[in-house]
C-alpha positions as CSV (number, residue, x, y, z in Angstrom):
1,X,-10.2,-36.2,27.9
2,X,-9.2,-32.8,28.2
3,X,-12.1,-30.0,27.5
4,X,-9.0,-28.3,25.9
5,X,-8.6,-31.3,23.4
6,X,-9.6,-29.5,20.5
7,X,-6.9,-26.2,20.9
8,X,-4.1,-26.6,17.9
9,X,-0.7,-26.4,17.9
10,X,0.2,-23.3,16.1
11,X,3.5,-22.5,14.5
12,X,5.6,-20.3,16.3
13,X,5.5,-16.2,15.0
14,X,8.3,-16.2,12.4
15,X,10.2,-13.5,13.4
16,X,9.8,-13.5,17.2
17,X,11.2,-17.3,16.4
18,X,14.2,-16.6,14.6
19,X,14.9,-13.8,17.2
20,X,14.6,-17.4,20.1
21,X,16.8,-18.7,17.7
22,X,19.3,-16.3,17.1
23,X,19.4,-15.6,21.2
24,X,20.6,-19.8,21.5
25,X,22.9,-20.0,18.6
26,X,26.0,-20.0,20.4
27,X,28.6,-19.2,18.0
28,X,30.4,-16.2,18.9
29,X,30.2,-14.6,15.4
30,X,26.2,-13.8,14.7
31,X,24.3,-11.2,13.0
32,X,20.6,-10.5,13.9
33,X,19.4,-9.0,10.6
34,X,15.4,-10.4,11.8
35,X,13.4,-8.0,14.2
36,X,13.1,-4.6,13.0
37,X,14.2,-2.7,16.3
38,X,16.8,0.2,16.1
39,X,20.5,-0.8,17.0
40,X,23.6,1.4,17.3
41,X,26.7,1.5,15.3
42,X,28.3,-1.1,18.8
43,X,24.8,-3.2,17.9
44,X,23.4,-2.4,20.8
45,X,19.6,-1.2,21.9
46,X,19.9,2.7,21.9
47,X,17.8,4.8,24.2
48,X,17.0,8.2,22.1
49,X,18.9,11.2,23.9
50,X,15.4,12.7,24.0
51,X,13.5,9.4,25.7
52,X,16.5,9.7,28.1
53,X,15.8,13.3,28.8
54,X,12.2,12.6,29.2
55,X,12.3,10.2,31.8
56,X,14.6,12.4,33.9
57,X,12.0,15.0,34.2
58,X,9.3,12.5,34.7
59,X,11.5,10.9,37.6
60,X,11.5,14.4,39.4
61,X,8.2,15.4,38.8
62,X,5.2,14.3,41.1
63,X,2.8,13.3,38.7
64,X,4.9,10.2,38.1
65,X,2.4,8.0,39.8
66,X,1.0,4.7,39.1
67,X,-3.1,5.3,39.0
68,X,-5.1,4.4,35.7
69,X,-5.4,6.6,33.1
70,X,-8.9,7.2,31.4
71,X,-10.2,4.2,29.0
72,X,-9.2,6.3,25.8
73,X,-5.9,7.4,27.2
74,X,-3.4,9.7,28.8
75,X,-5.7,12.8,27.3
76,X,-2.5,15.5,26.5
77,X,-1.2,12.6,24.6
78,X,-4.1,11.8,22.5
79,X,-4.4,15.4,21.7
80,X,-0.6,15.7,21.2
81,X,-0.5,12.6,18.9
82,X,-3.5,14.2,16.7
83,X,-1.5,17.4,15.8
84,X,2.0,15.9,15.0
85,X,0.2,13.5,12.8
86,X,-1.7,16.1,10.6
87,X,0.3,19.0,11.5
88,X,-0.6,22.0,13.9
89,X,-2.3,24.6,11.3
90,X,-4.5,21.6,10.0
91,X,-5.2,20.1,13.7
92,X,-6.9,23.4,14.5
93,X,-9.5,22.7,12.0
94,X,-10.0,19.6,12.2
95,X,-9.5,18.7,15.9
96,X,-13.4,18.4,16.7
97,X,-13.3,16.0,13.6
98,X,-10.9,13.4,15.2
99,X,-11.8,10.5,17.1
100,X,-8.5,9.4,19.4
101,X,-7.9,6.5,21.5
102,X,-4.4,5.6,23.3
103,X,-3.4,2.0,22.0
104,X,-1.5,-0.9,22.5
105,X,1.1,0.5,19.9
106,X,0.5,-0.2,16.0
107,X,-1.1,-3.5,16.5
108,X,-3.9,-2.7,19.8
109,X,-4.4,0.5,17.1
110,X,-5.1,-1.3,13.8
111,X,-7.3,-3.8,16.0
112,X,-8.9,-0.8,17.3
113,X,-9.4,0.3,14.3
114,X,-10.4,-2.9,12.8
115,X,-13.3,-3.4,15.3
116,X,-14.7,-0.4,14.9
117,X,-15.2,-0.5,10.9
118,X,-16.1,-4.0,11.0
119,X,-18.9,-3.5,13.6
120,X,-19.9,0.4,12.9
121,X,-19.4,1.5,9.3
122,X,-20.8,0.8,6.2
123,X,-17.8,-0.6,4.6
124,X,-17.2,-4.1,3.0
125,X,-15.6,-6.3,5.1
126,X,-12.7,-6.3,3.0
127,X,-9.5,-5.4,3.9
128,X,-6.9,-4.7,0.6
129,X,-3.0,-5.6,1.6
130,X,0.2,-5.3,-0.1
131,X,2.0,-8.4,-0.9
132,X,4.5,-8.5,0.6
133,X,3.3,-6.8,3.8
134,X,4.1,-7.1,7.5
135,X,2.6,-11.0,8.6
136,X,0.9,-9.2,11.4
137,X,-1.9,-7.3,9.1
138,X,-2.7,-10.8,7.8
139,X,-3.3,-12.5,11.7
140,X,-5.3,-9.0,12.7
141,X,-7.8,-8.7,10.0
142,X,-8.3,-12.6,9.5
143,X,-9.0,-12.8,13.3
144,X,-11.4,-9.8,12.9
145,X,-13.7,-11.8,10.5
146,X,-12.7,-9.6,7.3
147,X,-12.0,-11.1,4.1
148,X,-7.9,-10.2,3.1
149,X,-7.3,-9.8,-0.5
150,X,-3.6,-8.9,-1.6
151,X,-2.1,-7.8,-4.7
152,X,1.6,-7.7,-5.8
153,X,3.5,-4.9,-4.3
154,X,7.1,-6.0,-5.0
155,X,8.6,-6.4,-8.6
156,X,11.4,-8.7,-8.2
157,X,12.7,-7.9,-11.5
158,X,13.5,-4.5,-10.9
159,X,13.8,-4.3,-6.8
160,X,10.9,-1.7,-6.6
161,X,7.2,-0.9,-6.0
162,X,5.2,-2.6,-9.0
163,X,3.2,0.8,-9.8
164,X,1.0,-1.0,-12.5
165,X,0.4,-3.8,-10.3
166,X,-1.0,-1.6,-7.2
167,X,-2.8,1.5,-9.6
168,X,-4.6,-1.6,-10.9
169,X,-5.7,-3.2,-7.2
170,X,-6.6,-0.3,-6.1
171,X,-9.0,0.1,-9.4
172,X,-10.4,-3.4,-9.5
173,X,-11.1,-2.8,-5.4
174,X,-15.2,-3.3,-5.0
175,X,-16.1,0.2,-3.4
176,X,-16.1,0.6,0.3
177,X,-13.6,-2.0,0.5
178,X,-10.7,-1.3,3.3
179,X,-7.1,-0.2,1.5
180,X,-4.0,-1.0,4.1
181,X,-1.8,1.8,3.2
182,X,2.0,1.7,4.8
183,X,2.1,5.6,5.3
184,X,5.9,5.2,4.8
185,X,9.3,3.2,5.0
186,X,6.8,0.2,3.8
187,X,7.4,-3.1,5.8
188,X,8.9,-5.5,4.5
189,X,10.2,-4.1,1.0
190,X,11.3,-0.6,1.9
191,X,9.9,0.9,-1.8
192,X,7.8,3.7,-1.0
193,X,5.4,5.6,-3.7
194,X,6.7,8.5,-4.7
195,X,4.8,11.8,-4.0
196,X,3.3,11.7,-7.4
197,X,1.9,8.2,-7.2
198,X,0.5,9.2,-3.4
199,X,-1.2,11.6,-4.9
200,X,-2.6,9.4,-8.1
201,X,-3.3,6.9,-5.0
202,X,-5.3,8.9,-3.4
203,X,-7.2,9.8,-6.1
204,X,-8.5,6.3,-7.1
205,X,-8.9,6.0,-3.3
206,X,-11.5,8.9,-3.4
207,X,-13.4,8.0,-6.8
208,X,-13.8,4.6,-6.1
209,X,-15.1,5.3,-2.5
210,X,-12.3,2.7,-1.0
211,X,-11.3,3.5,2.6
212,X,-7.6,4.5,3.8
213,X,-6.1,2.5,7.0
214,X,-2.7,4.0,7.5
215,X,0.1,1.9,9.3
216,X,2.1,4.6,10.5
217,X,4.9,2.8,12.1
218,X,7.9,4.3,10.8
219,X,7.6,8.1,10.7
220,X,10.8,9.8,10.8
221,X,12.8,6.5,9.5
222,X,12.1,6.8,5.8
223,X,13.5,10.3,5.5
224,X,15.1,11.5,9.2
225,X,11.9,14.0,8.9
226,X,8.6,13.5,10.5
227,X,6.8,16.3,8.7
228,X,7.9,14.7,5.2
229,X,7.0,11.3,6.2
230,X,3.8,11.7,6.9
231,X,2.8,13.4,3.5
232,X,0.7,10.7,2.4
233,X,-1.7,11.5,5.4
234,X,-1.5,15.0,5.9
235,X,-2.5,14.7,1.6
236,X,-5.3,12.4,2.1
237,X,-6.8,14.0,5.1
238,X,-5.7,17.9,4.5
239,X,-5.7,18.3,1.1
240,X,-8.6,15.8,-0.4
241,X,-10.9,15.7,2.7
242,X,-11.1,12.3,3.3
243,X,-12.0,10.4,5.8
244,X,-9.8,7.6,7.4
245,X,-7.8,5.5,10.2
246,X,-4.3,6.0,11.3
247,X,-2.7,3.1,13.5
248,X,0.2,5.2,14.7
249,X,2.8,3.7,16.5
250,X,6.0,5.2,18.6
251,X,8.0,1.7,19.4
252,X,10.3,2.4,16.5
253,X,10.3,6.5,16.2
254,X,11.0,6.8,20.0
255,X,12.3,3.2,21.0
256,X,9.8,2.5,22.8
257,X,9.5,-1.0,21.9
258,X,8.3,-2.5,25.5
259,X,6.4,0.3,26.3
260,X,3.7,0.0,23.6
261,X,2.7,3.1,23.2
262,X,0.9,3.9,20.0
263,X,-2.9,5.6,19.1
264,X,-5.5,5.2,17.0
265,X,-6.8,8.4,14.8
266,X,-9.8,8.5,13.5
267,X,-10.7,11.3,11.3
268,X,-14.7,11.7,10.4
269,X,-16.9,14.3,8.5
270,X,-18.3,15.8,11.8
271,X,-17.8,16.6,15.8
272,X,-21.2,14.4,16.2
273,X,-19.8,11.4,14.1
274,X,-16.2,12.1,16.0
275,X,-18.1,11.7,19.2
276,X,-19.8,8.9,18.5
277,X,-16.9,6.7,17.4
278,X,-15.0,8.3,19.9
279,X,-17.5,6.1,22.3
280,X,-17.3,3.3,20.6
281,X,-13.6,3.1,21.1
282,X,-14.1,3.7,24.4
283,X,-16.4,0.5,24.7
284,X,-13.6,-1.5,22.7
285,X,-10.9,-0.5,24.9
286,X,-12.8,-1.2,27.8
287,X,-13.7,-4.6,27.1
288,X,-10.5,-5.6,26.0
289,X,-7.4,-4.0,27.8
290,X,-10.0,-1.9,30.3
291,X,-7.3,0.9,30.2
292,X,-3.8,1.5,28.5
293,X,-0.2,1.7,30.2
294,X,1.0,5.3,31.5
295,X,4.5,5.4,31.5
296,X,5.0,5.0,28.0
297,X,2.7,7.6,26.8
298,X,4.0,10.3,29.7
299,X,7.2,9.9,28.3
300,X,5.8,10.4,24.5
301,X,4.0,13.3,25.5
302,X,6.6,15.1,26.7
303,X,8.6,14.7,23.5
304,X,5.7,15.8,21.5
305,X,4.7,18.3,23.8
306,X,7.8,20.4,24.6
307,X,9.6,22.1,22.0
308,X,13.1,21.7,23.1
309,X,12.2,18.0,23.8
310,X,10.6,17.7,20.1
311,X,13.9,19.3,18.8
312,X,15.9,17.0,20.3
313,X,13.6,13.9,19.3
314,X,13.9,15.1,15.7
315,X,17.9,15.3,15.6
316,X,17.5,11.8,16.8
317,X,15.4,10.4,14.2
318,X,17.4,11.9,11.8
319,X,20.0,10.3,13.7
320,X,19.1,6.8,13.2
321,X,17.9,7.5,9.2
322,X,21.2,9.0,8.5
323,X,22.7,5.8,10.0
324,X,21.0,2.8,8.0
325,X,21.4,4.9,5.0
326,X,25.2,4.8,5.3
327,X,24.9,0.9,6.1
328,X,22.5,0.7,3.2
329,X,25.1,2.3,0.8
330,X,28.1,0.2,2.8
331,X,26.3,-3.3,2.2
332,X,25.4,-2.1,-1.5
333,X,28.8,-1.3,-2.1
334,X,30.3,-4.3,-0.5
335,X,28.1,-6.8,-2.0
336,X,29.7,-5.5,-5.6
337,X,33.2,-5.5,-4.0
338,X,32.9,-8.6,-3.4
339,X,31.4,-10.1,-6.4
340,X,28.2,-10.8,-5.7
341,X,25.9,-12.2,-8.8
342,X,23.3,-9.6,-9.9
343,X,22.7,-6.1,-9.3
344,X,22.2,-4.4,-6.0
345,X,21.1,-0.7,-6.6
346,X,17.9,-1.4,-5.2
347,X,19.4,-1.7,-1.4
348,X,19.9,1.7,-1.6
349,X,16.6,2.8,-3.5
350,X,14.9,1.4,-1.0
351,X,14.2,3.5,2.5
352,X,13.7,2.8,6.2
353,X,14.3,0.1,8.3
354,X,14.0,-2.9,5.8
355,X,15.5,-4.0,3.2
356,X,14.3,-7.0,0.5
357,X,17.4,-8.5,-0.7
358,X,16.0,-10.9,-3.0
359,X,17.6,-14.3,-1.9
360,X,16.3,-17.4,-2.2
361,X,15.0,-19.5,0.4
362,X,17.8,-22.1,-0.3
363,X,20.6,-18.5,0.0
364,X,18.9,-17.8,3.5
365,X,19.0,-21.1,5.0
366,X,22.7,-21.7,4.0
367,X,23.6,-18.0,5.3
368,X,21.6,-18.9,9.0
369,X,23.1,-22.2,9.0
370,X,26.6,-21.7,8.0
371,X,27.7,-18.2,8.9
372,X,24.7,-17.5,12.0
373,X,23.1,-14.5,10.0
374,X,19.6,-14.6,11.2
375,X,17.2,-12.7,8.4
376,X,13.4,-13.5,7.3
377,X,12.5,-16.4,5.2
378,X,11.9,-14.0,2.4
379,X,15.4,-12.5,2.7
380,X,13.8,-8.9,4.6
381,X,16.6,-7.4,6.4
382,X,16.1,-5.1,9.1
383,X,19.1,-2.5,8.0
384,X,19.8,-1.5,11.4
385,X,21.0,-4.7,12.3
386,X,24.5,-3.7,10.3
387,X,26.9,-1.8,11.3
388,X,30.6,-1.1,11.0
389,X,31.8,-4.5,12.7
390,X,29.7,-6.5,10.7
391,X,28.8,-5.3,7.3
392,X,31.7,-6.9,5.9
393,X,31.3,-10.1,7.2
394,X,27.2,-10.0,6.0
395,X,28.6,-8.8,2.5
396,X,31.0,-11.5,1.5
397,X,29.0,-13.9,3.1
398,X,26.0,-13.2,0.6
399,X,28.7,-13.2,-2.0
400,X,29.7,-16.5,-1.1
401,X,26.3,-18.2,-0.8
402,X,25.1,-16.6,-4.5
403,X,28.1,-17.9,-6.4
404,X,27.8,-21.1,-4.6
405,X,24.3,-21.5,-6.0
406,X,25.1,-20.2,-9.0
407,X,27.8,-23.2,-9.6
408,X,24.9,-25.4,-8.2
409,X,22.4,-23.9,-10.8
410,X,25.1,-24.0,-13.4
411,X,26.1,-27.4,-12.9
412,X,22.6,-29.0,-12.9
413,X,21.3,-27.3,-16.1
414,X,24.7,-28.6,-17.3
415,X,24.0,-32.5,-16.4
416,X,20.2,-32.1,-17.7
417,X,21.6,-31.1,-21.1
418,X,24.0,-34.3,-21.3
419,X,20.7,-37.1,-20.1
């Protein structure tokens, strides 16, 4: 017998899956609508003008070697990542305060993270997440040993954030419990609070002593802005003087996706406090990774670093927002063009990468099965994932599968009636 015997056979990742499964289908007509990675209007992987530019100056420039970097990071990036998060007037203040580590882009970061409140604060060890959220915050925090509690984030009904739903989580929260907060273009539904409700947010947050974790995967794609999409941080931590994490992340903001390049931000009431957390990240990182990659974060820095670089990175990310918002209005429109049951306002209320469509189960199986568009199980589109040469096609198809069902639908209420 194997000393192995015990190890379970785990389901495949969901998405990761229907990306194998999308890559075999061979039809020559398919639509990958699953993975939430930046494509171009010809569906292809686009390296940012400003990544591009980047890595020709790293190319010619002698420090491109391949030694380690300290445990805690490239240190110009940490410090570069600290004051485009909060801002540069506000960084000044509060740099001492700020506890950095390089990570293994949003998810090494929210582990990071993790760790460190579960073994060195004086929180609960529960963790508060939206429902629906991204499936990864489930697998970190479970694996962590904290206890994950969810409330309803999406009304169906409507196609928006359910407002009494979260102000009432948030409320019923036991204090020093840990709030996951989606500091923009939330994953998977695309509703976002508005300023107002940030603002009522963080006030619960701060009465009932709760603890903010920013995601911070998606800065830049809600609005094409960086500054304005990080609000909800530079609120919490500016403007009410809190204390919190940020998992920040530039795979999606700088296509960086194989590079992993992402940090984790802690900010604390005091340099001593920052200094001792800072070492505690340090003894994380060492134990786990013993050191992060370089290449990925000397590229990053040099975006945030150099102003013409920074320019550039900023047309780009208003770039790629300006682009799924034209496929968001395209698919909206379309879908009514073509006579698709129900209402579809919502696609274009909704911001950043994802879209939640609101299909059933049985509407997403028929659409992978019969016309090879690949989306999640709960209908989440990554928006990107359209363009020009196939909106159309992904529009009627939808059409087609709703009024199909509702004929179904229609057909068995109609036998039911007659037993």
């Amino acid at each position: 017998m194997s000393v192995f015997e015990s190890a379970p056979l785990f389901p495949k990742d969901a998405i990761f899956a229907l990306t194998a499964q999308y890559n075999h289908d061979p039809s020559p007509v398919k639509v990958n609508l699953g993975q939430g990675s930046y494509r171009d209007g010809a569906g292809l992987p686009w390296v940012l003008p400003s990544v591009r530019e980047s890595r020709r100056r790293l190319s010619s420039d002698q420090k491109l070697h391949h030694e380690y970097l300290p445990i805690l990071g490239l240190p110009e990036f940490r410090s570069a990542v600290g004051k485009t998060l909060l801002g540069a007037q506000a960084h000044i203040a509060i740099e001492s305060k700020l506890a950095v580590s390089q990570s293994l882009s949003g998810t090494g970061s929210l582990h990071l993270a993790g760790t460190l409140l579960r073994d060195y604060s004086g929180l609960t060890h529960q963790v508060l997440l939206s429902e629906p959220t991204w499936s990864n915050h489930h697998l970190i925090f479970s694996s962590l040993g904290f206890e994950v509690r969810t409330f309803r984030y999406y009304d169906a009904t409507t196609g928006s954030l359910d407002w009494k739903s979260y102000a009432d989580a948030l409320h019923a929260a036991e204090p020093k419990s840990i709030v996951v907060l989606h500091a923009c273009a939330h994953n998977s539904t695309g509703c976002d609070p508005t300023r107002e409700q940030w603002t009522e947010i963080g006030r619960i947050i701060k009465a009932k002593s709760l603890f903010p974790l920013f995601d911070a995967a998606y800065l830049g794609f809600r609005s094409g802005n960086f500054d304005q999409d990080a609000f909800s941080i530079r609120h919490f931590v500016n403007d009410l003087g809190l204390e919190a994490a940020v998992a920040v992340s530039f795979a999606k903001n700088m296509g960086l996706y194989g590079e992993r390049v992402g940090a984790t931000v802690l900010v604390t009431k005091s340099e001593n406090v920052a200094r001792n957390c800072e070492s505690v990240l340090e003894r994380i990182q060492r134990s786990e990774i013993s050191n992060p990659p370089a290449y990925g974060a000397k590229v990053a820095t040099q975006i945030l670093s150099d102003e013409s670089l920074r320019s550039m990175w900023f047309e780009d990310l208003e770039t790629m927002s300006t682009r799924i918002g034209t496929m968001r209005q395209s698919l909206c429109d379309l879908l009514v063009k073509s006579g698709a049951p129900g209402s579809w306002d919502h696609i274009t209320q909704q911001t950043g990468m994802f879209g939640f469509l609101g299909l059933s189960h049985k509407v997403v199986l028929q659409l992978r099965r019969q016309y090879h568009i690949y989306m999640a199980d709960n209908s989440r589109i990554s928006i990107a994932g359209l363009n020009e040469s196939n909106v159309v096609f992904v529009a009627k198809a939808i059409a087609d599968c709703l009024r199909a069902e509702s004929i179904s639908e229609a057909t068995s209420s109609c036998a039911a009636s007659n037993l």
